[in-house]
C-alpha positions as CSV (number, residue, x, y, z in Angstrom):
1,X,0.0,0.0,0.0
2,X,1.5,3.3,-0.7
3,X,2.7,5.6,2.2
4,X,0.1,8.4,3.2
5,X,0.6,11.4,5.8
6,X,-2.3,11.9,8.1
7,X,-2.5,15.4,8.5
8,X,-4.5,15.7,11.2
9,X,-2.7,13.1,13.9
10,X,0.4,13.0,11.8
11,X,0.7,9.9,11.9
12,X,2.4,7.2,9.3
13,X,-0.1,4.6,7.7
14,X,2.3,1.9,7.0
15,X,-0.7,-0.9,6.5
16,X,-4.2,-0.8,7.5
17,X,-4.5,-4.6,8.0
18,X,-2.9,-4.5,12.0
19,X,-3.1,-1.8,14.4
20,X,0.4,-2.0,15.5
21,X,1.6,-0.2,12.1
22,X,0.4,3.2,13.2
23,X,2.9,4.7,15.3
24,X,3.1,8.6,15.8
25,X,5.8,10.9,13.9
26,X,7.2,12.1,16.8
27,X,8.4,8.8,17.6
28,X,10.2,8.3,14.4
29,X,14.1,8.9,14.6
30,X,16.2,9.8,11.4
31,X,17.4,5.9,10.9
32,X,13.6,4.8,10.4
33,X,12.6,7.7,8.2
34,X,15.6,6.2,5.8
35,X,14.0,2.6,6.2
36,X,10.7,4.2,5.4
37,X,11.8,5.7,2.5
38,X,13.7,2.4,1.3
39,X,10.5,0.3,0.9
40,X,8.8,2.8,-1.7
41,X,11.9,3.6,-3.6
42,X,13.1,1.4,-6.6
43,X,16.5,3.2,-6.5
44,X,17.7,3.4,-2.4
45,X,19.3,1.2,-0.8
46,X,19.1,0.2,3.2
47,X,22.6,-0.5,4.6
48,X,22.4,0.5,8.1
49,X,24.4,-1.7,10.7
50,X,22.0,-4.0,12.7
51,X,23.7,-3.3,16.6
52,X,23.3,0.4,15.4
53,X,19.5,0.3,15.8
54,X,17.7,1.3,18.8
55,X,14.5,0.4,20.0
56,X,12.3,2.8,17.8
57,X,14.8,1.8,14.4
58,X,13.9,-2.2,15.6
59,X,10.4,-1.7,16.2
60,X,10.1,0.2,12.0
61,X,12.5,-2.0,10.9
62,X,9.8,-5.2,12.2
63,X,7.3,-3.0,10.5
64,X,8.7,-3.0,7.0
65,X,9.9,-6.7,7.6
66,X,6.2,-7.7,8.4
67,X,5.1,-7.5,4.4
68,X,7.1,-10.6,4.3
69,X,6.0,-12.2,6.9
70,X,3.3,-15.1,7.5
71,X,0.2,-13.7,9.7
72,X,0.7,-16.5,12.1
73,X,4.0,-15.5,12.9
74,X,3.6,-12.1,12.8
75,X,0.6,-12.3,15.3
76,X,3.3,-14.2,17.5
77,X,5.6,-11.4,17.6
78,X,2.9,-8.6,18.5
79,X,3.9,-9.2,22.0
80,X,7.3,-8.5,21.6
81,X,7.3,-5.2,20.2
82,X,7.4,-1.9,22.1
83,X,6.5,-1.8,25.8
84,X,5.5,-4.8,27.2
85,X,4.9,-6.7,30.5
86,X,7.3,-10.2,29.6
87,X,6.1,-11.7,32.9
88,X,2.7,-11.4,31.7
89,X,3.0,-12.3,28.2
90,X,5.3,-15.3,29.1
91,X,2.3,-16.3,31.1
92,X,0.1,-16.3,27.9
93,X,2.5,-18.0,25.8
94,X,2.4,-20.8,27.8
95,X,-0.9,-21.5,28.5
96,X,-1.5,-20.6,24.1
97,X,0.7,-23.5,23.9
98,X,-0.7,-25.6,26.3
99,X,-4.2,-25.1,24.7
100,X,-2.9,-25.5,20.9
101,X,-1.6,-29.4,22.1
102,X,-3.5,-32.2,21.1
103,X,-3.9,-35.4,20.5
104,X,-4.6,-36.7,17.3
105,X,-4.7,-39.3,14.8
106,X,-2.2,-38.7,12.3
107,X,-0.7,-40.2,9.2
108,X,2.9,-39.8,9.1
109,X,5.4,-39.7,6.3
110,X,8.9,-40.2,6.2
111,X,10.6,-40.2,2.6
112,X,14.5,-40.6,2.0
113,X,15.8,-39.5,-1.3
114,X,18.4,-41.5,-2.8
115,X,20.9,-39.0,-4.0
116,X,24.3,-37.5,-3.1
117,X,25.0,-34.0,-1.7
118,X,28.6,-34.2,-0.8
119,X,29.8,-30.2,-1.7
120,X,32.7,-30.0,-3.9
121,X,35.0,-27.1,-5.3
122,X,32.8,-27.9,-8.2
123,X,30.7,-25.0,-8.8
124,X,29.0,-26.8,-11.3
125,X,28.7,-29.9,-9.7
126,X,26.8,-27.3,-6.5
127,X,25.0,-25.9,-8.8
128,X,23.3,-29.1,-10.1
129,X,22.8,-30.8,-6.4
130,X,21.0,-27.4,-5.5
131,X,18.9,-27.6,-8.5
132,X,17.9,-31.2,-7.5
133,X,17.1,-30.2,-3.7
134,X,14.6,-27.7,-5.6
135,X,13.2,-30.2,-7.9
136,X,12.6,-32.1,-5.2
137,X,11.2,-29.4,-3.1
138,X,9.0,-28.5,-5.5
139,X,7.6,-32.0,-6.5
140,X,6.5,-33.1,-2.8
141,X,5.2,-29.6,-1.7
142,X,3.2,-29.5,-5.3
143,X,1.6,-33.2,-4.5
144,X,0.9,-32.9,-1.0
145,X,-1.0,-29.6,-1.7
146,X,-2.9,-31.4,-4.3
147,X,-3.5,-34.1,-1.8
148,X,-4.0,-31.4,1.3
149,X,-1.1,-32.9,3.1
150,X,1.4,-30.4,5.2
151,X,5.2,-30.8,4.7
152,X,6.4,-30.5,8.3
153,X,10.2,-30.8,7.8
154,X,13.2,-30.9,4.7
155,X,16.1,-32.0,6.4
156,X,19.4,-31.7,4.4
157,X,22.5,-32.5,6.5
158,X,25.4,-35.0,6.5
159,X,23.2,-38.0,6.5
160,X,21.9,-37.5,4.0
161,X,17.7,-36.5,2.4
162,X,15.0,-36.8,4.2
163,X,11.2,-35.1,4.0
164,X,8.6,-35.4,7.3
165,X,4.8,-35.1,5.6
166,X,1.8,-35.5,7.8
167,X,-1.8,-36.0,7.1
168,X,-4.5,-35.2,9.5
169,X,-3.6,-32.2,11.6
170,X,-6.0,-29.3,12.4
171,X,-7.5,-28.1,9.1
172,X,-6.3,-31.4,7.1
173,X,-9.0,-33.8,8.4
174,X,-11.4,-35.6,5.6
175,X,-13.3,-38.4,4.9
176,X,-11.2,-41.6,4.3
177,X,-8.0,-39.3,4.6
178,X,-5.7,-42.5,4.1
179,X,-7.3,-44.5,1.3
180,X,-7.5,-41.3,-0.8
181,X,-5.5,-38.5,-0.3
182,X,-2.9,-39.8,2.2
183,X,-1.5,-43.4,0.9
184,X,-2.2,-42.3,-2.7
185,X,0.1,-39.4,-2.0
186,X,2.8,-41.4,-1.1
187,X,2.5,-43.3,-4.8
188,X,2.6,-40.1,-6.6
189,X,5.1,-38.8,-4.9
190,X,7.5,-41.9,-5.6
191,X,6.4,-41.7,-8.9
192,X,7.0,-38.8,-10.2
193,X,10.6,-38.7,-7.9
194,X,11.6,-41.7,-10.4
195,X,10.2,-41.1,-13.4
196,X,10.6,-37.4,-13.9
197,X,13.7,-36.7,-12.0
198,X,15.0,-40.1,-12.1
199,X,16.0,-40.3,-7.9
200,X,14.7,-43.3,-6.4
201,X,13.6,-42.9,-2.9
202,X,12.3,-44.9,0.1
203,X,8.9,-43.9,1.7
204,X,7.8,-45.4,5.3
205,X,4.2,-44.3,6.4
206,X,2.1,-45.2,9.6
207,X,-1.1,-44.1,11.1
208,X,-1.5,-43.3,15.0
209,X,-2.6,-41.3,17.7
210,X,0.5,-38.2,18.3
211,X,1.0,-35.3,20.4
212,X,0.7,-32.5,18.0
213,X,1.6,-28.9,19.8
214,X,4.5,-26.9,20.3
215,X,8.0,-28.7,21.4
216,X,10.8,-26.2,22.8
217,X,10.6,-22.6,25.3
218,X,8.6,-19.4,25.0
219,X,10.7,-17.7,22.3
220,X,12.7,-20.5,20.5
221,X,9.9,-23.5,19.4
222,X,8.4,-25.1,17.0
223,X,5.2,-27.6,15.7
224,X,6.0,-31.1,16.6
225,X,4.6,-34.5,16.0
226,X,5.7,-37.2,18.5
227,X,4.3,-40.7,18.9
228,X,5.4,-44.2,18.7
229,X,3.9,-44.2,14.7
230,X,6.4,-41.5,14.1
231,X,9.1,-43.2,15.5
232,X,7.9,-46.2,13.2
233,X,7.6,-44.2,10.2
234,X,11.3,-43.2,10.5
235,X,12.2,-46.9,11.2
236,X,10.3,-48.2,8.2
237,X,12.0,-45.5,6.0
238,X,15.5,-46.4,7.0
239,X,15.1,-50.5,6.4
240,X,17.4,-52.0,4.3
241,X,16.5,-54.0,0.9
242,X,13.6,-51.3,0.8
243,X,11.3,-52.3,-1.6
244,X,9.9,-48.1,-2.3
245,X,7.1,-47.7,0.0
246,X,6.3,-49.6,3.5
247,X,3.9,-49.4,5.4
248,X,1.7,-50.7,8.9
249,X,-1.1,-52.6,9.8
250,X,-3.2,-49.2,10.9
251,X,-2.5,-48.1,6.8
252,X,-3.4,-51.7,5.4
253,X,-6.4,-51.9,7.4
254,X,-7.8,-48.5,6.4
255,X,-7.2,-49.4,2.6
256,X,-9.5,-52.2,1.1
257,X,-9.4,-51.2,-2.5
258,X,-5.2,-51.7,-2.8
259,X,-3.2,-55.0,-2.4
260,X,-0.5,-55.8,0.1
261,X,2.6,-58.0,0.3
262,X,3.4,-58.7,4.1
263,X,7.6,-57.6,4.8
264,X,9.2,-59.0,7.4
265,X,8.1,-57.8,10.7
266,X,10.9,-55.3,12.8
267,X,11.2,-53.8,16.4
268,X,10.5,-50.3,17.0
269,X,10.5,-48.3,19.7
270,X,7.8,-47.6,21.7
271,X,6.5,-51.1,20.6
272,X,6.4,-54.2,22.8
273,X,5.7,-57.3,19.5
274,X,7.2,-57.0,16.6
275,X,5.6,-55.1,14.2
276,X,3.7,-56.0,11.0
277,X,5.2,-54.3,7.9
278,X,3.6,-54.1,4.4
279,X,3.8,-53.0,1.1
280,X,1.2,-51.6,-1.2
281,X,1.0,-52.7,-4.7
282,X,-0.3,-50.2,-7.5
283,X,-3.2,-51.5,-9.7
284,X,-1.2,-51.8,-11.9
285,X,1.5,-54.1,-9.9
286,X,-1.2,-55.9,-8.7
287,X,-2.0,-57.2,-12.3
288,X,1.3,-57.3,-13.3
289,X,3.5,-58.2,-10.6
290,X,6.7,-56.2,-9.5
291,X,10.4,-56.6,-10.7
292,X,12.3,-59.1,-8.6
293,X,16.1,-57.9,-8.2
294,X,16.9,-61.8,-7.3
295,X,15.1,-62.6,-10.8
296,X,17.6,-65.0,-12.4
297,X,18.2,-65.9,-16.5
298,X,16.1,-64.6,-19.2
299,X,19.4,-61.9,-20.1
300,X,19.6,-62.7,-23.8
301,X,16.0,-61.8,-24.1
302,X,15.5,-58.7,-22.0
303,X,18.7,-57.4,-23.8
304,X,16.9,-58.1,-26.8
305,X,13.9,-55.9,-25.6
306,X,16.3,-53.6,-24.2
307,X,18.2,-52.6,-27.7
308,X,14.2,-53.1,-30.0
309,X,13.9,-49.5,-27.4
310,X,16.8,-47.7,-28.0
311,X,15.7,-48.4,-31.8
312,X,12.0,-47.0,-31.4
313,X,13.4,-43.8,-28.8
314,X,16.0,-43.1,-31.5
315,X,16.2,-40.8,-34.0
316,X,14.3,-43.0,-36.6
317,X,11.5,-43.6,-34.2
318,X,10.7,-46.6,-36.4
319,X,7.8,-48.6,-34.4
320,X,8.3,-52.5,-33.6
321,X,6.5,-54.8,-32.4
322,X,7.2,-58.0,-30.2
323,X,5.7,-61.3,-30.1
324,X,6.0,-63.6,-26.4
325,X,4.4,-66.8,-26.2
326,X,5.2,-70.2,-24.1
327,X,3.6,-72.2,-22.0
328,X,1.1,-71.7,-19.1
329,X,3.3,-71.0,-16.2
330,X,6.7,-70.3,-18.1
331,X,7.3,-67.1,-16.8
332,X,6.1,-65.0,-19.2
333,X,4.9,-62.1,-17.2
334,X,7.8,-62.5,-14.9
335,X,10.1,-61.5,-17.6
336,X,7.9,-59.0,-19.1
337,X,8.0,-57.1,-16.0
338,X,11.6,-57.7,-15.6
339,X,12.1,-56.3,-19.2
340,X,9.6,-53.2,-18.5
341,X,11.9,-52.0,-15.4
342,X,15.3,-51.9,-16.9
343,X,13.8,-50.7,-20.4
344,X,12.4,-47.8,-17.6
345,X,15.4,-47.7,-16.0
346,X,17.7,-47.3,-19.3
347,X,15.6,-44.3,-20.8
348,X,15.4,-42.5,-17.7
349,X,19.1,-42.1,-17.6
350,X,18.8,-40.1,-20.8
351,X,15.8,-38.0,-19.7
352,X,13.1,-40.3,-21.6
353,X,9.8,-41.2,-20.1
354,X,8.3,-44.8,-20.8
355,X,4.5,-44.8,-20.8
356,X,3.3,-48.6,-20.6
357,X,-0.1,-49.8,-20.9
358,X,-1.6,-53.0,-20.8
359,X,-4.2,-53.6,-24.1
360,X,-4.4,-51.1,-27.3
């Protein structure tokens, strides 16, 4: 909104949405009026030193900052600006957070990226593991908004990838949540991870009741989930010979139109038994079957496949066509499948999609 004098109470309209933005000109030192000016001029520049700035420069400075800022947040820090009781406001902070914690039933994501971000002197090579942080970024946040799922963390350090979803909080509560937005989600999201950006990933989801609410003190916190199912989550995401997506009995049993293979049972914590693992099967899968990385022979025939697609994805784009017959319980749609994922696997290396359907 553009800047306005108020002749009457000279007084600075800085936005009309809040209250707080009206402050009186006689309060205004030489430092702010230069801030001020800053935000409605395409040419200045704001270069002031930060332990320069005294209360009335912090309080415009928070002003101007506020344009940027989400209204949650910025209703957070009212409290802190200008003259305030802290003993008083503490008080109210704490009992806000004790009333915002809850607990609920929540569908919990954990999803593990399988790439590389060791930094090098490679500017280049920083450049391109940036890039596909932001792919990524932009993939999950773009499907879980479709799916009205909230992204709760992106953690990037030394161990690696790893992206905390949630389903279910306060204002993300539908009808069969899991069997249509939440565990449908998770599919998508490996999806289009591996088939547009190529970046295989392992996905470990659970359903249970979690402490949602605010974890941390008055003026340093954040919005937690804790429970046993997140703990499981986690666990499931990080098991080895992952198969893409696992899940537990609380997810199977709320899903009765998908199929599930039962994965060998693991300890978590918070749980006394071992607990059931599973993993969904797309429609697709389910008619088909999935590739088996133990699958054994067959080689001189799936390179054959294997070369007939680099022929048709080539320049020449000259279609074929290819013929398997044998006997009831040969094995042909064991090595159909097996021929479909490294045919997928081959062409996504050079940026080609594969698009596969059963009849014509």
């Amino acid at each position: 909104e553009q800047l306005r004098e108020e002749k009457s109470s000279k007084s600075v309209v800085i936005a009309s949405r809040q209250s707080i933005f009206f402050r009186n000109q006689r309060e205004r030192s030489e430092m702010a009026d230069r801030m001020q000016k800053s935000l409605f001029s395409l040419h200045s520049q704001f270069n002031i030193p930060f332990d320069l700035m005294d209360l009335v420069d912090l309080e415009c400075f928070h002003r101007l900052l506020s344009f940027y800022i989400h209204p949650v947040v910025l209703s957070d820090e009212k409290a802190h600006l200008g003259k305030y009781n802290s003993r008083r406001d503490d008080q109210n902070a704490r009992e806000r957070h004790r009333a915002e914690a809850e607990l609920r039933s929540v569908f919990t994501m954990f999803l593990m990226p399988k790439i590389k971000i060791n930094l090098t002197d490679s500017l280049q090579q920083n450049k391109n593991i940036y890039d596909q942080l932001h792919f990524i970024m932009n993939t999950v946040t773009s499907i879980l908004d479709t799916y009205k799922g909230h992204l709760r963390q992106y953690i990037v350090d030394d161990k690696g990838v790893v992206l905390i979803a949630t389903f279910g909080l306060r204002g993300s509560t539908f009808p069969n949540l899991v069997s249509e937005r939440a565990l449908p989600s998770c599919r998508r999201i490996y999806d289009a991870l591996r088939e547009s950006l190529g970046i295989e990933c392992q996905i470990g989801a659970t359903l249970g009741k979690v402490y949602c609410g605010v974890v941390g003190g008055l003026h340093r916190h954040e919005y937690a989930v804790l429970g046993p199912s997140v703990n499981l989550s986690a666990r499931l995401m990080s098991l080895k010979n992952h198969p893409g997506i696992l899940v537990d009995e609380a997810v199977r049993q709320k899903v009765r139109c998908m199929n599930f293979i039962p994965y060998p049972p693991v300890k978590a914590k918070g749980y006394i038994d071992l607990v059931p693992v599973f993993q969904p099967l797309s429609s697709k899968e389910a008619r088909w079957g999935r590739a088996d990385p133990k699958f054994v022979g067959r080689n001189k025939e799936i390179d054959t496949i294997c070369n007939i697609s680099n022929t048709v994805t080539g320049e020449n784009n000259q279609p074929q066509m290819v013929f398997v017959w044998g006997e009831s319980g040969s094995g042909k749609s064991a090595f159909i499948v097996q021929a479909i994922a490294k045919v997928r696997t081959m062409l996504l290396s050079v940026r080609k999609r594969v698009v596969i359907t059963r009849n014509i």
